[in-house]
ZAMI-647198 format. One line per field, with one value per residue (C-alpha): x negated, y, z negated; residue number from 1. Coordinates in steps of 0.1 Angstrom, whole numbers. Layout:
! residues N
px = X ... $
py = Y ... $
pz = Z ... $
seq = NUM ... $
END
This chain:
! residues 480
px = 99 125 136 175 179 184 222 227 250 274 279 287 315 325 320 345 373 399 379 351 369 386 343 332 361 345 306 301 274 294 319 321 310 276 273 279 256 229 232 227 194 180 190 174 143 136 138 112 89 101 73 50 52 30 14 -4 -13 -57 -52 -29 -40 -76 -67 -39 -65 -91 -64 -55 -92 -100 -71 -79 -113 -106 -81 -104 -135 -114 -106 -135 -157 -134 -137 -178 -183 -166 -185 -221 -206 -192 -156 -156 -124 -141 -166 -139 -113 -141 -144 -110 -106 -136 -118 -88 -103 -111 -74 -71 -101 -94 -59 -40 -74 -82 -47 -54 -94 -76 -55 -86 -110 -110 -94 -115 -141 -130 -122 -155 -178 -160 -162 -198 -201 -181 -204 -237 -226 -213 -241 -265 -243 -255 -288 -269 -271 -309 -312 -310 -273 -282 -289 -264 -230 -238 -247 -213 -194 -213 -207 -174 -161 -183 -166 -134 -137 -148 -119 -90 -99 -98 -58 -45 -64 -55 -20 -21 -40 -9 15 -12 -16 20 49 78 103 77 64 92 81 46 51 71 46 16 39 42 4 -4 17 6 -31 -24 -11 -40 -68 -55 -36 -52 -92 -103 -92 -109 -134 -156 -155 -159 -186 -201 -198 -229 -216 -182 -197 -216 -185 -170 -199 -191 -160 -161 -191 -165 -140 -164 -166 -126 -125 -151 -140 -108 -102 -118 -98 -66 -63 -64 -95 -87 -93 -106 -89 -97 -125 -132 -125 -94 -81 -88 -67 -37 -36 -41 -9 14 3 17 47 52 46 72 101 98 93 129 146 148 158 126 108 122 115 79 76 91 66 37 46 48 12 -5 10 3 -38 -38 -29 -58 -83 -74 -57 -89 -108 -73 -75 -113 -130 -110 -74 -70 -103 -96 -114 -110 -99 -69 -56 -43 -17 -4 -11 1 39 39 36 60 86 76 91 122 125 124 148 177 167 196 226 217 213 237 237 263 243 209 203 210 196 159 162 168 143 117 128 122 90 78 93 77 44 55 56 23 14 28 13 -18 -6 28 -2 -19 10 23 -14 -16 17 16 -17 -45 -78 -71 -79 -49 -47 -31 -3 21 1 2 38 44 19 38 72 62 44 75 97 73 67 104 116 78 98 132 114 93 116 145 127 108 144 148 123 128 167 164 134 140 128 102 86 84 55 39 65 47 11 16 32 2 -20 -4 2 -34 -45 -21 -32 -69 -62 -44 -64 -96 -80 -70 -98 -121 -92 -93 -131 -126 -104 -120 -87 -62 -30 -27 -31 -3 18 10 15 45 59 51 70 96 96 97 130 143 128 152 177 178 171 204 223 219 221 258 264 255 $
py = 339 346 318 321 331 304 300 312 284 308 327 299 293 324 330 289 286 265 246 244 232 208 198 195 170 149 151 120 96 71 96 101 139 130 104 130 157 123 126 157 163 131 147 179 162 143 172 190 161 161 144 166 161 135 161 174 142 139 107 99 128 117 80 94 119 88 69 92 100 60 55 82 69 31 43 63 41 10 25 45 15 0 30 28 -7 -1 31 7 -20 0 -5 -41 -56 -87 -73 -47 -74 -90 -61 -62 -96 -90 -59 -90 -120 -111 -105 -144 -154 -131 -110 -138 -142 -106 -103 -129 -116 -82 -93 -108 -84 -48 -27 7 -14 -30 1 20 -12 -11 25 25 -6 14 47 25 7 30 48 19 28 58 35 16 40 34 -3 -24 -30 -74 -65 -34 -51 -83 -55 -36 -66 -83 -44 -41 -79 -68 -32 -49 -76 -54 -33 -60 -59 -23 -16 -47 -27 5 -8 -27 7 30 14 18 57 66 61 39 64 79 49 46 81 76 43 65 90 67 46 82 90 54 59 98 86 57 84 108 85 61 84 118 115 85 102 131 134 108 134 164 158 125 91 89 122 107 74 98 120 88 78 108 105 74 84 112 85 70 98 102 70 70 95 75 66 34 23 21 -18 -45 -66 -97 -135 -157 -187 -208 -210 -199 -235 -239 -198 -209 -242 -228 -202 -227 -247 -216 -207 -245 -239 -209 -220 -254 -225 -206 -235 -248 -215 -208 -168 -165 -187 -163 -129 -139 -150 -114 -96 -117 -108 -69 -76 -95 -64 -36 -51 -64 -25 -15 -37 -32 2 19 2 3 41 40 22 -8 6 45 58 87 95 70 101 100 71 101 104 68 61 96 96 58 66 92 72 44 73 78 42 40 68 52 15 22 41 14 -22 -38 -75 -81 -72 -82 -108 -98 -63 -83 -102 -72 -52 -79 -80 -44 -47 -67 -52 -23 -36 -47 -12 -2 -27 -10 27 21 6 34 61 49 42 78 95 72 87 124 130 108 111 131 109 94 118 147 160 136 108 121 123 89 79 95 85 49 49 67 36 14 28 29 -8 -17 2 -16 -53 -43 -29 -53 -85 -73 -68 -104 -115 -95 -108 -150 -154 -165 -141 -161 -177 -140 -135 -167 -163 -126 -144 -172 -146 -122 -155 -168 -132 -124 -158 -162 -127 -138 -163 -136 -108 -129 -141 -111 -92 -121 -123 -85 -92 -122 -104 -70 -57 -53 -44 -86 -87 -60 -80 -113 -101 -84 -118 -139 -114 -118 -153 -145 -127 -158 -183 -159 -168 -201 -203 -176 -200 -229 -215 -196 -232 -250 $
pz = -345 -368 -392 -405 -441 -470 -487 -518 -533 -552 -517 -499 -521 -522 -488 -479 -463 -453 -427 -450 -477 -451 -443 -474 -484 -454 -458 -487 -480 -462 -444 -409 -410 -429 -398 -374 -394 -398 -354 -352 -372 -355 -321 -334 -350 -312 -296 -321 -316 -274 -255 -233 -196 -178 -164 -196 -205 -201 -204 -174 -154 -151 -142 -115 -99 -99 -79 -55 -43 -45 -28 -2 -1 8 37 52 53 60 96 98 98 125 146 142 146 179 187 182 199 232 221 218 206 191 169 159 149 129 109 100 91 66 51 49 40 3 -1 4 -15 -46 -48 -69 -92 -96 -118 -137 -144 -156 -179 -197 -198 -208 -180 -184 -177 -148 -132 -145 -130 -98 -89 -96 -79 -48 -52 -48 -16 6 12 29 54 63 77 104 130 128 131 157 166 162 125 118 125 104 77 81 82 44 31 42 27 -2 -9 -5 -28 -54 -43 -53 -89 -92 -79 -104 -132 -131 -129 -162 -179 -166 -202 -223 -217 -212 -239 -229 -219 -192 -180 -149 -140 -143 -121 -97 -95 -90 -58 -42 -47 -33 1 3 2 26 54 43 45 74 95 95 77 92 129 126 103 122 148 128 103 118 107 84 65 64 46 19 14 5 -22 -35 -42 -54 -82 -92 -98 -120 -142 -141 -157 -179 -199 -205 -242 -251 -279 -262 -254 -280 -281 -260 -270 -244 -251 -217 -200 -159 -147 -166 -157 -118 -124 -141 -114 -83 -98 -103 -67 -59 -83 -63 -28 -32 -47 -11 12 -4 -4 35 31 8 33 63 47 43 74 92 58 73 108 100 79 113 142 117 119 148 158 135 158 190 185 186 218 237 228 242 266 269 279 280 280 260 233 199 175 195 175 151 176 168 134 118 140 131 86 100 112 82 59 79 78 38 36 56 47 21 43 70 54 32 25 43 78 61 79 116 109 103 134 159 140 145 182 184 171 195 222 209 212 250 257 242 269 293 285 307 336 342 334 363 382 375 383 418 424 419 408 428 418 380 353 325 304 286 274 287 272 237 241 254 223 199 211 210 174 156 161 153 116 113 124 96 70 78 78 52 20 30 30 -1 -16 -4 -27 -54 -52 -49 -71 -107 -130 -148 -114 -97 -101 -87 -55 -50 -55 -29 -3 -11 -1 26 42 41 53 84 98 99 131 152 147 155 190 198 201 218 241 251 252 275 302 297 291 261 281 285 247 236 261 240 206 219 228 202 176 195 194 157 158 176 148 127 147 142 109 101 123 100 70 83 90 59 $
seq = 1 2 3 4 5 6 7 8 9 10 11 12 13 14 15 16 17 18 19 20 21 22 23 24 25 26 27 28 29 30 31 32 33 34 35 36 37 38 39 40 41 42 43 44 45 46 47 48 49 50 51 52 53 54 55 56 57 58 59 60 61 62 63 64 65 66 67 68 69 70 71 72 73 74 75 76 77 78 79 80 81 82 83 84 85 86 87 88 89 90 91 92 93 94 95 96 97 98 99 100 101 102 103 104 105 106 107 108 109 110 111 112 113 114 115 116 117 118 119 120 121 122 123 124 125 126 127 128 129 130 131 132 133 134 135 136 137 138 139 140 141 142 143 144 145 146 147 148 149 150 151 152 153 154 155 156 157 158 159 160 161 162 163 164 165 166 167 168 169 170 171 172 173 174 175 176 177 178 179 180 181 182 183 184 185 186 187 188 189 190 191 192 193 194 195 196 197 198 199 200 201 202 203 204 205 206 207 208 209 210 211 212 213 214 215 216 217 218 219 220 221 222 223 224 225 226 227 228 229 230 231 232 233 234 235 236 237 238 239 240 241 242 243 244 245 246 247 248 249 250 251 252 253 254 255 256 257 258 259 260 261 262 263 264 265 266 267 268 269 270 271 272 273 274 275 276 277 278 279 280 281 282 283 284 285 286 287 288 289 290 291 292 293 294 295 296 297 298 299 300 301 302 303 304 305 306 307 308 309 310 311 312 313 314 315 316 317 318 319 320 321 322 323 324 325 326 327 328 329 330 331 332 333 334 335 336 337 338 339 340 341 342 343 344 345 346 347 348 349 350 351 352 353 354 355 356 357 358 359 360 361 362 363 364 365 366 367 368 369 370 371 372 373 374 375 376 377 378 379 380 381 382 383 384 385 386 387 388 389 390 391 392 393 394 395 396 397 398 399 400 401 402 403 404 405 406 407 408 409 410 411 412 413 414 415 416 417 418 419 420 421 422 423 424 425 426 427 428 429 430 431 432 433 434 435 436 437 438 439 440 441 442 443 444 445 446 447 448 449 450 451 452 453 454 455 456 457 458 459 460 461 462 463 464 465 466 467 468 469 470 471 472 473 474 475 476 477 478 479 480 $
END
C-alpha cells in the first residue's frame, strides 16, 4: 500500500493560498479549526483501532456455539423424555405429567438462588462443572429400556429433576460471562444475537428433534447423541480464558445469601400483590406458562393412544406450526398493541386461548363424527387431520406471543428500576410453582376417565375463566 509523500515546509508555503492562508490564521491551540482537526484524527484514530466483529471473537464464538448446542440439547431431551416415559408407560397421561413437573419443579426450588450462586462464584466454572455434570448423566439413560418399568420411571423422573437442577445454574452463568468477553459497544448485539440463538434452538430442539429423531435413530441413541453434545460443550467452555473475571470475596455466608434472597423475594412479592396490572400480567404469564405444559403432557398421549391414536411423532405437526405462529405473534405484537388497547387486547387473547384449547377438544370427537359419516369403518387419520392440527396450533403460538411479550412489557413498565429484579424473581417463582397443581391433575384426570378430550375441554374453560378474572379486574381499575 502506498503511503502519501511527506511536506516539505518551504513548498507548502510556496505552494498557500488564499484559503490556506485564511486556515492557518485559524489552527492555534485553542481555535476552532485545531478543534475540528483534534475530531478528525480521533475519528480517524477509532477507526484504525475499529473493533473486529463478534464473529471473530474466540472468545464469544466458543461460548455462543456452547449455548446453542446446550440449548438444542435441553429442548430436545426435555420432550424426548416426555415422549418415552409415555412410550414405557402405554401413553399414560399421569406418569407423563409427572415427568414434566420434575423437568418444572427445580425451577421453583432453585431459579431465584442459582442468580445469586453465580454472581459469587467464578462463572467458567459454573458452566464447565455443569456441562460435565450434563455429559455424565444422560447416558444412564440409555439403560431404562432394560429395567423393569416399576424401577425405570422412578429413575427417569430423579435424572430428569437432577439434569434440570443442574441446568438452572448454567443459563444465569453464561449470561453474566457474555460482558466480560465482549466490549461495551457490542454487548447489545452480542445480547441480541444470543436471544435469537436461544428461541432458534427452542423451535429446533422442541419442535422438530425431539419429534423425530426418537423415531429415526431411537430413543437410547437419541439420549447418547445428547451426552455428546453436551461433553463437546464442555470443551467449548473450557477453553474459555480464565483470567477474565475478578477474583470474588465472599463476604456472607450460605445461610445469610439464602436469607437476603428469601426477603427480596417478599419485597418483591408485596410490590405485585399491590400493583394490580403487575399482579394481572403475571397472572395471564403464569396462565400461558401452565397451557403451554400442560400441552407438553398431554399433547403427546392425546396424539397416541389416549385421543387420536396416531403415532406420537405426530406432535411435530403441533408444536412446529405453534413456534411458527409464536414468531408471527412477536412480529405484529408491535403494529397491533399499543397501551392504549393493552388491556382489552390481553383479555380477548386469553379468551382465545382457551377457546383454543376447546377446540383441541373437539379434534377427536368431529374426526369420528366425520369418518362415521362418510367414511365408516377407516380409521382417523390423514391428511385432513394434519391440517386440522396445524390450523389449530398456528393460533395458538400466536395469541402465546401476544400474552407473552405484552404482559412482559407490563412488567418491565410499572416496576421501579431498583426492585426489578426481585419483581422478575418472585414471578419466575410463583410461575413455576402454580403450574405444578394443574399439570399433575391433568394427567391423573385423563388417566381416571381414560380419555383426554374431557381434559382439553377443562383447561379450555378454566383459561377462560381467566380472561373473565381480567375482566373484572380492568373494570375496577377503569373505575378507580
Amino acid at each position: 500500500m502506498s503511503q502519501s509523500p511527506e511536506l516539505d515546509p518551504n513548498k507548502a508555503q510556496q505552494n498557500s493560498t488564499p484559503w490556506s492562508e485564511a486556515a492557518d490564521a485559524s489552527t492555534g491551540p485553542d481555535s476552532e479549526g485545531a478543534k475540528v482537526a483534534a475530531a478528525v484524527e480521533a475519528i480517524l484514530e477509532a477507526e484504525n483501532k475499529k473493533e473486529p466483529s463478534l464473529f471473530r471473537n474466540r472468545n464469544f464464538m466458543l461460548l455462543w456455539i456452547a449455548q446453542a448446542l446446550s440449548q438444542t440439547a435441553q429442548n430436545t431431551l426435555n420432550l424426548a423424555l416426555v415422549d418415552y416415559v409415555s412410550h414405557l408407560t402405554n401413553a399414560s397421561p399421569t406418569q407423563t405429567a409427572i415427568e414434566t413437573v420434575a423437568f418444572v419443579l427445580p425451577g421453583v426450588l432453585f431459579s431465584a438462588l442459582a442468580g445469586v450462586f453465580v454472581d459469587r462464584f467464578n462463572k467458567r466454572k459454573i458452566m464447565i462443572i455443569t456441562n460435565l455434570l450434563r455429559a455424565l448423566l444422560v447416558p444412564w439413560l440409555v439403560f431404562m429400556s432394560g429395567l423393569p418399568i416399576g424401577v425405570a420411571i422412578p429413575i427417569i423422573f430423579l435424572i430428569t429433576a437432577v439434569f434440570s437442577t443442574i441446568s438452572q445454574f448454567f443459563g444465569p452463568a453464561e449470561g453474566a460471562m457474555i460482558p466480560l468477553l465482549v466490549s461495551p459497544r457490542q454487548l447489545t448485539q452480542a445480547n441480541s444475537f444470543f436471544q435469537i440463538t436461544f428461541f432458534g434452538a427452542t423451535f429446533v430442539g422442541f419442535s422438530i428433534l425431539a419429534p423425530l429423531l426418537p423415531r429415526w435413530i431411537g430413543a437410547e441413541n437419541l439420549f447418547t447423541a445428547i451426552a455428546i453434545l453436551y461433553a463437546f460443550c464442555f470443551l467449548l467452555v473450557w477453553w474459555l480464558p480464565h483470567n477474565v473475571e475478578k477474583p470474588i470475596e465472599q463476604q456472607n455466608d450460605t445461610r445469610s445469601m439464602v436469607a437476603n434472597l428469601w426477603q427480596e423475594l417478599k419485597e418483591g412479592w408485596r410490590f405485585i400483590r399491590e400493583e394490580r396490572q403487575i399482579w394481572l400480567a403475571i397472572i395471564y404469564l403464569s396462565t400461558v406458562q401452565t397451557a403451554l405444559f400442560i400441552l407438553t403432557a398431554i399433547g403427546i398421549p392425546y396424539i397416541g393412544q389416549k385421543g387420536l391414536n396416531q403415532p406420537q411423532g405426530d406432535i411435530i405437526y403441533v408444536l412446529a406450526p405453534l413456534s411458527i405462529g409464536l414468531g408471527l405473534g412477536v412480529v405484529f405484537v408491535n403494529r397491533l398493541v399499543k397501551p392504549s388497547n393493552r388491556a382489552r387486547i390481553l383479555v380477548w387473547a386469553t379468551f382465545g386461548l382457551g377457546v383454543n384449547l376447546f377446540i383441541i377438544g373437539l379434534v377427536k370427537p368431529l374426526a369420528e363424527l366425520w369418518v362415521n359419516v362418510f367414511d365408516k369403518g377407516t380409521p382417523i387419520g390423514g391428511p385432513g387431520l394434519i391440517a386440522v392440527l396445524i390450523l389449530g396450533s398456528i393460533p395458538f403460538g400466536f395469541l402465546i406471543g401476544l400474552l407473552n411479550i405484552s404482559s412482559l412489557t407490563i412488567l418491565q413498565e410499572r416496576s421501579p428500576k431498583d426492585i426489578v429484579g426481585r419483581v422478575f424473581a418472585a414471578y419466575f417463582t410463583f410461575a413455576n410453582f402454580v403450574t405444578i397443581f394443574p399439570i399433575l391433575f391433568a394427567g391423573a384426570l385423563g388417566d381416571l376417565l381414560g380419555s383426554l378430550v374431557p381434559v382439553f375441554f377443562l383447561v379450555g374453560l378454566t383459561v377462560a375463566a381467566v380472561a373473565y378474572y381480567g375482566w373484572q379486574v380492568n373494570k375496577k381499575l377503569e373505575v378507580k
